[in-house]
C-alpha positions as CSV (number, residue, x, y, z in Angstrom):
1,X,24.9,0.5,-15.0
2,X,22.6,-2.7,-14.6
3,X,18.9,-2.4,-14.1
4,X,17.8,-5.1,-11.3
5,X,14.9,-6.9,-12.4
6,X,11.3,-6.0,-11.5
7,X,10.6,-8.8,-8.5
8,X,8.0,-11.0,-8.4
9,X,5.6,-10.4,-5.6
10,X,4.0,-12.7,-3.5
11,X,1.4,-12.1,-1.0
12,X,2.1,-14.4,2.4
13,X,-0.6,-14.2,5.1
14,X,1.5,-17.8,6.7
15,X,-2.2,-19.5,5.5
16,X,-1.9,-22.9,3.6
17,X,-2.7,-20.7,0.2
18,X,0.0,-18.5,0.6
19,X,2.3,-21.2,1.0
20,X,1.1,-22.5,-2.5
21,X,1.6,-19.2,-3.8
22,X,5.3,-18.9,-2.3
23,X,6.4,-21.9,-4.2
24,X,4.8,-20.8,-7.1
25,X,6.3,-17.8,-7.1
26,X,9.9,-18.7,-6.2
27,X,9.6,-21.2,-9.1
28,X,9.1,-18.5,-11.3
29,X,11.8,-15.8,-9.5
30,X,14.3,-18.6,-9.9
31,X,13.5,-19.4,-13.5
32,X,13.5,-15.3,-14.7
33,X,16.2,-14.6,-12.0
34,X,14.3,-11.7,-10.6
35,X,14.2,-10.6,-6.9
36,X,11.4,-12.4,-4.6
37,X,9.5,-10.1,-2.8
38,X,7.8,-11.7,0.4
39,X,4.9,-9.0,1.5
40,X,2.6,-9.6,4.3
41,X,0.4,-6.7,5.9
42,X,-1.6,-6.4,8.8
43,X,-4.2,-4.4,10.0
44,X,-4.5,-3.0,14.0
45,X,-8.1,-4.6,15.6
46,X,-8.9,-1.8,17.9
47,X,-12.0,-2.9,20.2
48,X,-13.6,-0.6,22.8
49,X,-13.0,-2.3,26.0
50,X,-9.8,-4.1,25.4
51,X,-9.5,-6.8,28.2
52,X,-7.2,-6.4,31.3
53,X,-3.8,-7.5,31.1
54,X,-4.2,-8.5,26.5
55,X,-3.2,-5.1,25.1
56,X,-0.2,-5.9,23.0
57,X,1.9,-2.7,21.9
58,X,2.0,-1.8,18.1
59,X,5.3,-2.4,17.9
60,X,5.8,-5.9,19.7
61,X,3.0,-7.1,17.4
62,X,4.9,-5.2,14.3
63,X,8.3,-6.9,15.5
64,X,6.7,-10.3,15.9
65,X,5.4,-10.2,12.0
66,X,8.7,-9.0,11.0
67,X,10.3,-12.0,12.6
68,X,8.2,-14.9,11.1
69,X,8.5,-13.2,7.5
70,X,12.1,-12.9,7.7
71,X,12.2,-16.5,8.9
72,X,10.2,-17.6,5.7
73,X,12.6,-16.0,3.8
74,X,15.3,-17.0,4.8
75,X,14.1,-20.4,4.8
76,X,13.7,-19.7,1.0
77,X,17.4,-18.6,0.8
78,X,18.6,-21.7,2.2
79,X,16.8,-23.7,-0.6
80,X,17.5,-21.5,-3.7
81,X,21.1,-19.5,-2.5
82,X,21.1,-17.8,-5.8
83,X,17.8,-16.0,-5.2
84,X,17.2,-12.1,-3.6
85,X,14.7,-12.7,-1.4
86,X,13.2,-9.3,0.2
87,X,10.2,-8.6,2.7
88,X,8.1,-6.0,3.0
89,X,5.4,-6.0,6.0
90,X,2.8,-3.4,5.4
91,X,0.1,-1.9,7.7
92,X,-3.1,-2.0,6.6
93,X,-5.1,-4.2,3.9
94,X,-4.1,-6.8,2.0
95,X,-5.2,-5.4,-1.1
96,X,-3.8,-2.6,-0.7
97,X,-0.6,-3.6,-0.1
98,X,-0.6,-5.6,-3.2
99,X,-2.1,-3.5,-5.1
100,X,0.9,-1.0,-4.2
101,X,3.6,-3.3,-4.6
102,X,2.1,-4.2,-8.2
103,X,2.8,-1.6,-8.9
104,X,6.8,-2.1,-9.7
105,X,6.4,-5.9,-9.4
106,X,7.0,-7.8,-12.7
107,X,4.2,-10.4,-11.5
108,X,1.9,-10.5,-8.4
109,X,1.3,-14.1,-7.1
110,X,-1.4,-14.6,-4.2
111,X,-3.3,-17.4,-3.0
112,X,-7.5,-17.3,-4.0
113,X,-7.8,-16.9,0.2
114,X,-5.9,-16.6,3.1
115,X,-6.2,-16.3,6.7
116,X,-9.6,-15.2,7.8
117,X,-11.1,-15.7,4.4
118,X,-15.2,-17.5,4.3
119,X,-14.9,-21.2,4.0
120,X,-17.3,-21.1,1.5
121,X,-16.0,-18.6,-1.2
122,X,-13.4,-20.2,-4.2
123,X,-12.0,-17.2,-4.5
124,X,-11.1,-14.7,-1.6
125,X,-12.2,-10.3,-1.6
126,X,-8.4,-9.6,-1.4
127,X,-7.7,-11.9,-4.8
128,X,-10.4,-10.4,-6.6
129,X,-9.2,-6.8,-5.6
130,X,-5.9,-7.0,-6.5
131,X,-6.7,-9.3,-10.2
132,X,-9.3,-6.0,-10.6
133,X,-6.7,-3.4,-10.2
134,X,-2.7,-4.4,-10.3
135,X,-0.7,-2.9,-13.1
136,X,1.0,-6.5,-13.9
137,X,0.1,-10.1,-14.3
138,X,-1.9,-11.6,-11.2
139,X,-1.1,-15.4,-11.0
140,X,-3.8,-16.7,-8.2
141,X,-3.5,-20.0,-6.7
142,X,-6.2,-21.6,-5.7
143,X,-7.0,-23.2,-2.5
144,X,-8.6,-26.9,-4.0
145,X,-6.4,-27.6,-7.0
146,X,-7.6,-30.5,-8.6
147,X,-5.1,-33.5,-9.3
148,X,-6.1,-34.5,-13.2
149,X,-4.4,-37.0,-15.5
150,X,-3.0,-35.9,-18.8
151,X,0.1,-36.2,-21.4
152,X,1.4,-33.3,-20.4
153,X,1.5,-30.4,-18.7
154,X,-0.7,-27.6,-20.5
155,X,-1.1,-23.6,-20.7
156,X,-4.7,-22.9,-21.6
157,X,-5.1,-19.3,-23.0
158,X,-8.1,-17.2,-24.3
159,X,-8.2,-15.7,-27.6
160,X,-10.4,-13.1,-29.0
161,X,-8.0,-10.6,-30.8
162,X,-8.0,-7.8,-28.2
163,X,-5.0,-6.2,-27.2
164,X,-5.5,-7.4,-23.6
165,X,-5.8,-11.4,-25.6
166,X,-2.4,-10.2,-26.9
167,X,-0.7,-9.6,-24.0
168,X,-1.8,-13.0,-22.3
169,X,-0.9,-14.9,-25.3
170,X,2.6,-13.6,-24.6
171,X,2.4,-14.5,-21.3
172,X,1.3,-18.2,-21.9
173,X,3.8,-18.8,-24.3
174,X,6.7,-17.6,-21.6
175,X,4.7,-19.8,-19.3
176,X,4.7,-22.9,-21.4
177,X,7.9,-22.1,-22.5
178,X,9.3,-23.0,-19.0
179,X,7.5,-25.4,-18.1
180,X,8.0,-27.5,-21.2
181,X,4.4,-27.3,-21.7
182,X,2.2,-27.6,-25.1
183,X,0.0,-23.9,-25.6
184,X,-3.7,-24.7,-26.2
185,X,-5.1,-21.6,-27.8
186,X,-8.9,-21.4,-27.0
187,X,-11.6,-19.3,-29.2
188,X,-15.3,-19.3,-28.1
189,X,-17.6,-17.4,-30.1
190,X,-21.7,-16.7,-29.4
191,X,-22.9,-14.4,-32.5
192,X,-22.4,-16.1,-35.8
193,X,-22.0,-14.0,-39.0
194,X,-25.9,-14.0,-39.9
195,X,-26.5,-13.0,-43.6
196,X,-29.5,-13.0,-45.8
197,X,-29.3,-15.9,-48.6
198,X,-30.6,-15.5,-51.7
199,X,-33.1,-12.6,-50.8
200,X,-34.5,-15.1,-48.2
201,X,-36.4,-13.1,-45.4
202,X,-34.8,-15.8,-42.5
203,X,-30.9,-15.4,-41.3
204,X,-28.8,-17.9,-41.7
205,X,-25.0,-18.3,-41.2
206,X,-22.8,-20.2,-42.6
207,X,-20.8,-22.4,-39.8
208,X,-18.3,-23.4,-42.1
209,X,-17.3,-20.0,-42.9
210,X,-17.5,-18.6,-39.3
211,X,-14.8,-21.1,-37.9
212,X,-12.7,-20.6,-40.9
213,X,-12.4,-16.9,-39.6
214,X,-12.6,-18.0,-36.0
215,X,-8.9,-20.3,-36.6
216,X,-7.7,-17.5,-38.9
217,X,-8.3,-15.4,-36.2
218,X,-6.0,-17.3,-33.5
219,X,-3.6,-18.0,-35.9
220,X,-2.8,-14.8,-36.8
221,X,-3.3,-13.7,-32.6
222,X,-0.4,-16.2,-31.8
223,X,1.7,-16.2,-34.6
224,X,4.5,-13.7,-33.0
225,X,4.3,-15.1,-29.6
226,X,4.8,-18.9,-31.9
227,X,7.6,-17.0,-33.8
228,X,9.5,-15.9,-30.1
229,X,9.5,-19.5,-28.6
230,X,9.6,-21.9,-31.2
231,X,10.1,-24.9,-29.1
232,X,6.6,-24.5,-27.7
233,X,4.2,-26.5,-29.6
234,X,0.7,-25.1,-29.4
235,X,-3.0,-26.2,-30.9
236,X,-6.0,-24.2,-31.5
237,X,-9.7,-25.3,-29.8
238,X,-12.7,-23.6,-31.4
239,X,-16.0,-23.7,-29.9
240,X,-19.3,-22.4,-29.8
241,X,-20.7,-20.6,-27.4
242,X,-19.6,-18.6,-23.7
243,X,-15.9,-18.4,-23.6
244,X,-16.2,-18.5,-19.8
245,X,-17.3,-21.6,-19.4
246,X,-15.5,-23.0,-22.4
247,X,-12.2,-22.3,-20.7
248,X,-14.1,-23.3,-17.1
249,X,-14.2,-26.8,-19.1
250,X,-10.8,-26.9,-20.6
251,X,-9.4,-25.8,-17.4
252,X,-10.2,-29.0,-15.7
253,X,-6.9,-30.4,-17.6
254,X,-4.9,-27.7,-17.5
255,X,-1.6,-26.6,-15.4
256,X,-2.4,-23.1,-15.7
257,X,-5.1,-20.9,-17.6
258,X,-4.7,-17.5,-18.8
259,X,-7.4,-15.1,-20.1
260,X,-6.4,-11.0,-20.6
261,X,-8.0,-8.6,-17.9
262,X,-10.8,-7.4,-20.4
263,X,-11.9,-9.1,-23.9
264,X,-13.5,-7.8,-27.0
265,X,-16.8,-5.9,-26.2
266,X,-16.1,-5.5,-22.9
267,X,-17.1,-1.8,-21.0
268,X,-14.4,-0.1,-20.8
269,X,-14.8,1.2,-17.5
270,X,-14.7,-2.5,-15.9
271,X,-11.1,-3.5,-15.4
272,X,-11.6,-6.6,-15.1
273,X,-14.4,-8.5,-17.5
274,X,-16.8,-11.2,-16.9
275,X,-14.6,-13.3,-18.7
276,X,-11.9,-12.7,-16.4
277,X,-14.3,-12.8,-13.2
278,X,-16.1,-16.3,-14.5
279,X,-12.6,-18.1,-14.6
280,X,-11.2,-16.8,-11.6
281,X,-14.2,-17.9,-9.4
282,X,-14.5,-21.6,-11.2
283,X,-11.2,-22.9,-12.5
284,X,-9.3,-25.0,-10.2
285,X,-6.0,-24.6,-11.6
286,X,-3.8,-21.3,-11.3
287,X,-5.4,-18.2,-13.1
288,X,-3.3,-15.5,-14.3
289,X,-5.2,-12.3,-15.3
290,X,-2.8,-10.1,-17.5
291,X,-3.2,-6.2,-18.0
């Protein structure tokens, strides 16, 4: 008996970041041969004196929905013929939706706003929900990518030897993998190793010594994800100071940047860190937040 595929899921609201995060998403159904999952929800506006002659019916609106997603879809079957392309239409909100269909969804992929969302925010309520709480990788797209020259394309990840670290250095090595793009392997650290030298009553750390550890540290964090794809040639970046806005930097010449949903010394009740929250308000490339 064959097991189908987890699908990917993408979140389409018909809004311009949705659209971004429909090709995004296909790209990546098409390359894992999974099942694309199109779902859109809505919720019923209910006002206290509807006007004369505008109340719609549930169901009409319902049907209308139904009929745009499925024409997006298919739409998506004429291009890739191959591809299982499903839609789901959901009542009530976004997040919820997404949050529910995460749930069995090999990767979530949502634009960082969509229809109705405040001009003025980067990132959208509904993409910082479902990053906070799905059960798979989020991938959000966001709304004012930024063109930028380099060699080639590049999948920034963050290291710091946690378990969730792990899991996105797996996932940024699949990335770069198919995308035939180079790994760079970021480590930002703010507390040297302070030690007392030679009785003296001042600490003092030895910098040397600290980003010895600190390469060790990645090195040993990506060699079995290095080991799986071997083809994928990856570098290590050290640096001092926030890893936020070290990987807020790098990001500016990067294809995609992935951090894990909660570093080292993180609270364990957040499910999503300030790492996490930092990059997905600032970068301008695709984020993907991995549990």
């Amino acid at each position: 008996m064959t097991t189908q595929p987890a699908p990917i899921v993408v979140g389409y609201d018909g809004s311009t970041g949705s659209q971004s995060a429909l090709r995004w998403a296909t790209a990546e159904a098409v390359r894992t041969m999974a099942p694309l999952r199109l779902v859109e929800a809505f919720e019923l506006v209910i006002t206290a004196r509807p006007s004369p002659g505008h109340v719609v019916p549930l169901e009409a609106v319902r049907t209308a929905r139904q009929t745009g997603l499925d024409a997006v879809a298919e739409n998506v079957r004429l291009h890739h013929p191959g591809l299982t392309v499903e839609t789901r239409l959901e009542g009530g909100p976004a997040a919820r939706a997404l949050i529910d269909a995460a749930a069995e969804a090999r990767t979530v992929v949502l634009g960082s706003r969509g229809l109705g969302g405040w001009s003025g925010l980067l990132v959208g309520s509904v993409a910082v929900q479902v990053t906070t709480h799905a059960q798979c990788p989020v991938v959000v797209i966001p709304h004012d990518q930024r063109p930028h020259a380099h060699l080639g394309p590049t999948v920034l990840v963050g290291v710091d030897g946690s378990k969730a670290s792990a899991k996105a250095i797996d996932f940024a090595f699949d990335q770069a993998e198919a995308m035939h793009a180079e790994v760079v392997a970021l480590h930002a650290w703010t507390s040297p190793f302070l030690t007392y030298a030679d009785g003296a009553s001042m600490l003092q750390f030895d910098e040397a010594k600290v980003r010895e550890e600190a390469r060790l540290l990645v090195a040993e964090s990506v060699a079995g994800a290095a080991a799986e794809h071997p083809d994928v040639h990856w570098t290590t970046e050290l640096t001092m100071g926030g890893a936020a806005q070290a990987l807020v930097r790098r990001a500016e010449s990067a294809d995609l940047v992935v951090v894990g949903s909660r570093g080292r010394g993180g609270f364990t009740g957040l499910l999503l860190g300030s790492v996490g929250q930092t990059v997905l308000h600032h970068a301008h490339c695709p984020i993907a937040v991995v549990h």
